[in-house]
C-alpha positions as CSV (number, residue, x, y, z in Angstrom):
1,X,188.3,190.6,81.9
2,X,185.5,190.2,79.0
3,X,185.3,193.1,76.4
4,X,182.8,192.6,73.5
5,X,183.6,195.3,70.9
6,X,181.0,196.1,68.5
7,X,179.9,192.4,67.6
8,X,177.7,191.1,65.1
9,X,176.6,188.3,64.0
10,X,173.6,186.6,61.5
11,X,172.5,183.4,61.5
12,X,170.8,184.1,58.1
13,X,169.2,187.5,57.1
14,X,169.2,190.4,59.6
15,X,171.7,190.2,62.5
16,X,171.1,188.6,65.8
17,X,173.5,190.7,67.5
18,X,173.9,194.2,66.1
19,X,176.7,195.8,67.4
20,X,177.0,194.9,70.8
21,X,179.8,196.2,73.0
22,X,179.7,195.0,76.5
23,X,182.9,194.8,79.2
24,X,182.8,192.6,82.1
25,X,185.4,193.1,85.0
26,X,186.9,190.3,87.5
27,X,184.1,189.4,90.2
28,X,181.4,191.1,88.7
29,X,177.9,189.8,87.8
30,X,175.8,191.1,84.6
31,X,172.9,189.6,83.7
32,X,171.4,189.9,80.1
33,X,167.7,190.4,80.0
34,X,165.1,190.8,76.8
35,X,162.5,189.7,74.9
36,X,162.1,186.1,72.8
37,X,165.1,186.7,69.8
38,X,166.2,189.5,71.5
39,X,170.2,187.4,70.9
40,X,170.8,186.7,74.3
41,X,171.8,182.9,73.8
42,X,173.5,184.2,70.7
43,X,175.8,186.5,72.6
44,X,176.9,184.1,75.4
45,X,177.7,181.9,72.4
46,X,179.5,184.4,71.2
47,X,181.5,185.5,74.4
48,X,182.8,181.3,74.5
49,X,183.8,181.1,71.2
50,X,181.7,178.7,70.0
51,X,180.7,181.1,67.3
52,X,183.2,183.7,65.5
53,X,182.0,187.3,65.2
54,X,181.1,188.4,61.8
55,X,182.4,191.6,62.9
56,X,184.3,193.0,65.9
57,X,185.6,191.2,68.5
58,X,185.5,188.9,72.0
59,X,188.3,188.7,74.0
60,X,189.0,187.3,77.1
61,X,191.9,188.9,79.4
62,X,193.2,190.8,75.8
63,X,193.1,187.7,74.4
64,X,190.9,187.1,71.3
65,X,189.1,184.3,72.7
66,X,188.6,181.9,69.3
67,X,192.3,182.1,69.6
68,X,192.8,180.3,72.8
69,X,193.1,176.3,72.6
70,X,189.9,175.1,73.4
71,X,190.9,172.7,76.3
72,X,192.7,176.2,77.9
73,X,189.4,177.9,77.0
74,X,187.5,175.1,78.9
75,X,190.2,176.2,81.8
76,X,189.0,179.4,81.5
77,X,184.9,179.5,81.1
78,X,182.9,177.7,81.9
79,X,179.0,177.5,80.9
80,X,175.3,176.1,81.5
81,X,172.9,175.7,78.9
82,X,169.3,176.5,79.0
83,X,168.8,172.9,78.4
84,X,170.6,169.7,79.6
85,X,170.4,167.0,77.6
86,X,168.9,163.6,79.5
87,X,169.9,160.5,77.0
88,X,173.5,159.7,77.8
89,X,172.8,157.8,80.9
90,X,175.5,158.9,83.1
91,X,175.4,159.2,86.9
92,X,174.7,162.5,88.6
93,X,178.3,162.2,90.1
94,X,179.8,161.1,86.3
95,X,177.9,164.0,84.9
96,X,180.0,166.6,87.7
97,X,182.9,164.6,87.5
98,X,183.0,165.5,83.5
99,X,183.9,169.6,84.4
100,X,187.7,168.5,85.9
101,X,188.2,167.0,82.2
102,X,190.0,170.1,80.8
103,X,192.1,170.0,84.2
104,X,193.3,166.5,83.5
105,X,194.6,164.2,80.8
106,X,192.2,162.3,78.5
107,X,192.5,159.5,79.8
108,X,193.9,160.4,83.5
109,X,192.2,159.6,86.7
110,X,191.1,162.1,89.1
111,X,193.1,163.3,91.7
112,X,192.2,163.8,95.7
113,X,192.1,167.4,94.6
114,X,189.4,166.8,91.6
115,X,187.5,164.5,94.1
116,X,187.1,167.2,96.8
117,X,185.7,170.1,93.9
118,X,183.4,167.0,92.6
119,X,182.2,166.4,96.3
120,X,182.2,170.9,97.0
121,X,180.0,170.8,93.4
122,X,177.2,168.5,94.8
123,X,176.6,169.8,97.8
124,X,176.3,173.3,96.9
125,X,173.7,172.2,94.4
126,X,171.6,169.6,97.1
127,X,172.8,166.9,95.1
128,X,174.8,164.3,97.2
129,X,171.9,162.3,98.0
130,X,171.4,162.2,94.3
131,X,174.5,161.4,92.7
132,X,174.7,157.4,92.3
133,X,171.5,158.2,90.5
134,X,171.4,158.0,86.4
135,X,171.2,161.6,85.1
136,X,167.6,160.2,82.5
137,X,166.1,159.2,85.8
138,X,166.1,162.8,87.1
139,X,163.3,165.3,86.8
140,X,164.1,168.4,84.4
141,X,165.2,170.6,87.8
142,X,167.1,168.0,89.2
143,X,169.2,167.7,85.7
144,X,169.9,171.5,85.5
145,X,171.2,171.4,89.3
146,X,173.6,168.8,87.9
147,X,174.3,171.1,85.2
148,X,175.3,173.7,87.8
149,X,177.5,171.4,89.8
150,X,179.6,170.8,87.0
151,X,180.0,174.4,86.4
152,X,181.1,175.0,89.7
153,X,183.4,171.8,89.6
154,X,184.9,173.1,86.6
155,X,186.0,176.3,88.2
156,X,188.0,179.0,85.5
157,X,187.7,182.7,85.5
158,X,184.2,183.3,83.6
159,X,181.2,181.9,83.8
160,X,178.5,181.5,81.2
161,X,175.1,180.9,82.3
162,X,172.0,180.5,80.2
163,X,169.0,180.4,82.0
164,X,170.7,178.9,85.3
165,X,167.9,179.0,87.0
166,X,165.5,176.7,84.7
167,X,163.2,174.5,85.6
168,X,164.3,174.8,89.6
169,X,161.3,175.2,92.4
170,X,161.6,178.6,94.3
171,X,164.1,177.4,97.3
172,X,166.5,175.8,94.5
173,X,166.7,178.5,92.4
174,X,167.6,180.9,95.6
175,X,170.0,178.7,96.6
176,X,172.0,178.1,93.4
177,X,172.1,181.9,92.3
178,X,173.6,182.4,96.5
179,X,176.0,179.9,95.6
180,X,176.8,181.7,92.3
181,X,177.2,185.0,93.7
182,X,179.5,184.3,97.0
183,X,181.7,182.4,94.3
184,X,182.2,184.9,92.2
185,X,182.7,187.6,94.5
186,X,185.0,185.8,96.7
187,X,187.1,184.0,93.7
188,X,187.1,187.0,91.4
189,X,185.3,185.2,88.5
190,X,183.2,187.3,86.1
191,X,179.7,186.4,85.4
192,X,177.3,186.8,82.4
193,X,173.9,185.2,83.2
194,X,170.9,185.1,80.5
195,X,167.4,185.2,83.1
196,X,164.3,185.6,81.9
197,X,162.9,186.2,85.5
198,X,163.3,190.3,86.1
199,X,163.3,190.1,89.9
200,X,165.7,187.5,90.1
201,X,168.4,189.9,87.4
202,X,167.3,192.7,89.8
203,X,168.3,190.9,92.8
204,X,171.4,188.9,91.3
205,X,173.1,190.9,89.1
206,X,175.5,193.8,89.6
207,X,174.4,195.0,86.4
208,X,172.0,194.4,84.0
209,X,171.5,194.7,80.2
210,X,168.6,194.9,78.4
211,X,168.9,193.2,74.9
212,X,166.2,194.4,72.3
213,X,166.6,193.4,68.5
214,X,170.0,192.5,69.1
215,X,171.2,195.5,70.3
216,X,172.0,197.4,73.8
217,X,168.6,199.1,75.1
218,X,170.4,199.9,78.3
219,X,173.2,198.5,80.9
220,X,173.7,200.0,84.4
221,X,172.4,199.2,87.8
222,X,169.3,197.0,88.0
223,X,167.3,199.8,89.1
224,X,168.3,202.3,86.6
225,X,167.9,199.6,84.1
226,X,164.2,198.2,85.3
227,X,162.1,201.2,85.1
228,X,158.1,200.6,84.0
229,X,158.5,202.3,80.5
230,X,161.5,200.6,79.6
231,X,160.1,197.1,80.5
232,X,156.4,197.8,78.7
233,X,158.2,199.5,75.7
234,X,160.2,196.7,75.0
235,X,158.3,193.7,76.7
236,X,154.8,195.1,75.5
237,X,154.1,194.7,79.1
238,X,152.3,196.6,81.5
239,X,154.0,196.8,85.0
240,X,154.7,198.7,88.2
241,X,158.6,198.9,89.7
242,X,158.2,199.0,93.4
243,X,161.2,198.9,95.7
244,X,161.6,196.1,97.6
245,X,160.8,197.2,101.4
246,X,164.2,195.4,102.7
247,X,166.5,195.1,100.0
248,X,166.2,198.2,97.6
249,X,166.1,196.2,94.8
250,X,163.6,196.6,92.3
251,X,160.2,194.2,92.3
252,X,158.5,193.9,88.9
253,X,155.1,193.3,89.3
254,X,152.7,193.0,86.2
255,X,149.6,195.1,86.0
256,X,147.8,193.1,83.1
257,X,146.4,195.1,80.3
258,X,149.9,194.5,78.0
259,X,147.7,194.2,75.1
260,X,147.1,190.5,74.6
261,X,143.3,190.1,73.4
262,X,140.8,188.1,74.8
263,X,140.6,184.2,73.9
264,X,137.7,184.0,71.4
């Protein structure tokens, strides 16, 4: 589905991404963990073409995927940002409605079809009661729900998230990443998801990968991947990995002592 073949890329100076190979099959979930400047924005920039490898390449299905028209692209992957952006002051509905654009002409009006995905969209996020409302009037959680919705309106084959779970209280951020995973597993779409939260990769993801200067530290099964020296060597974190009493799944829990000194 996705293959990343030894990509790099600089912004200016030393790479950001150093080399990174990295393939993603149809309906499964990785999720890309690391440290600040680690390049995990970089790379989901990367993977949707918005920037062009300075070596190797990203391709989509075979397909390079800075060769594919952008409003097929937009067909094809959709993406959240860590950050929505609150000025334009479009309604919570308006701001959904915009992910059926690359299914529809500029200018065209949406169709039953487009309606119903608009409607499906803002109730998997909680956001019907919501959706008159003007997207600056929102708090920062609400916005990134809305965010969400118009991923999930805008359907394709990939999706890229980056930090999806953002500013969203507990219950939220459970049920968004539920919605996430039964539509990826029951649609086939792959997923590459940037978290910063370790037990919510562990319990999300298929498979994670651990990002560290830019390059691949490790990628495999959350638990083989979130082991205590691993996350304090590079973290710089002290921690225990405990196994979740129903699940299996790994539980990070700090243990203090990471080094930090004492405020003066």
């Amino acid at each position: 589905m996705l293959e990343i073949r030894h990509v790099r890329f600089a912004y200016s100076g030393p790479p950001v991404v150093d080399g990174v190979d990295l393939t993603i099959a149809r309906g499964e979930i990785v999720a890309v963990v690391g440290p600040n400047g680690a390049g995990k924005s970089t790379l989901l920039r990367l993977a949707s073409g918005l920037l062009e490898p300075q070596a190797g390449e990203v391709c989509l299905d075979g397909e390079p995927v800075r060769s594919i028209p952008r409003r097929l692209a937009a067909r094809r992957i959709a993406g959240v940002a860590a950050e929505t952006d609150p000025r334009f002051p479009f309604t919570v509905r308006d701001t959904v409605a915009l992910g059926r654009h690359p299914w529809r002409g500029s200018f065209g009006p949406l169709s039953a079809a487009d309606e119903a995905r608009i409607d499906a969209a803002l109730e998997a996020a909680d956001l019907l009661a919501l959706a008159d409302r003007p997207l600056p009037s929102l708090s920062s959680g609400e916005r990134q729900r809305a965010a969400l919705a118009r991923c999930l309106a805008q359907g394709g084959d990939l999706l890229l998230l980056d930090e999806p779970t953002a500013h969203l209280d507990l219950g939220h951020r459970l049920r968004m990443l539920d919605v996430l995973r039964a539509r990826a597993k029951a649609s086939g779409r792959a997923v590459l998801a940037v978290l910063h939260d370790l037990n919510l990769a562990g319990v999300f993801a298929d498979r994670i990968v651990l990002l560290v200067g830019g390059r691949v530290a490790a990628d495999g099964p959350p638990a083989a991947v979130l082991t205590a020296a691993r996350i304090r060597e590079a973290f710089g974190a002290a921690v225990d990995v405990l196994d979740h009493p129903q699940t299996g799944a790994p539980v990070v829990v700090p243990i203090g002592g990471g080094g930090a000194g004492e405020m003066p």
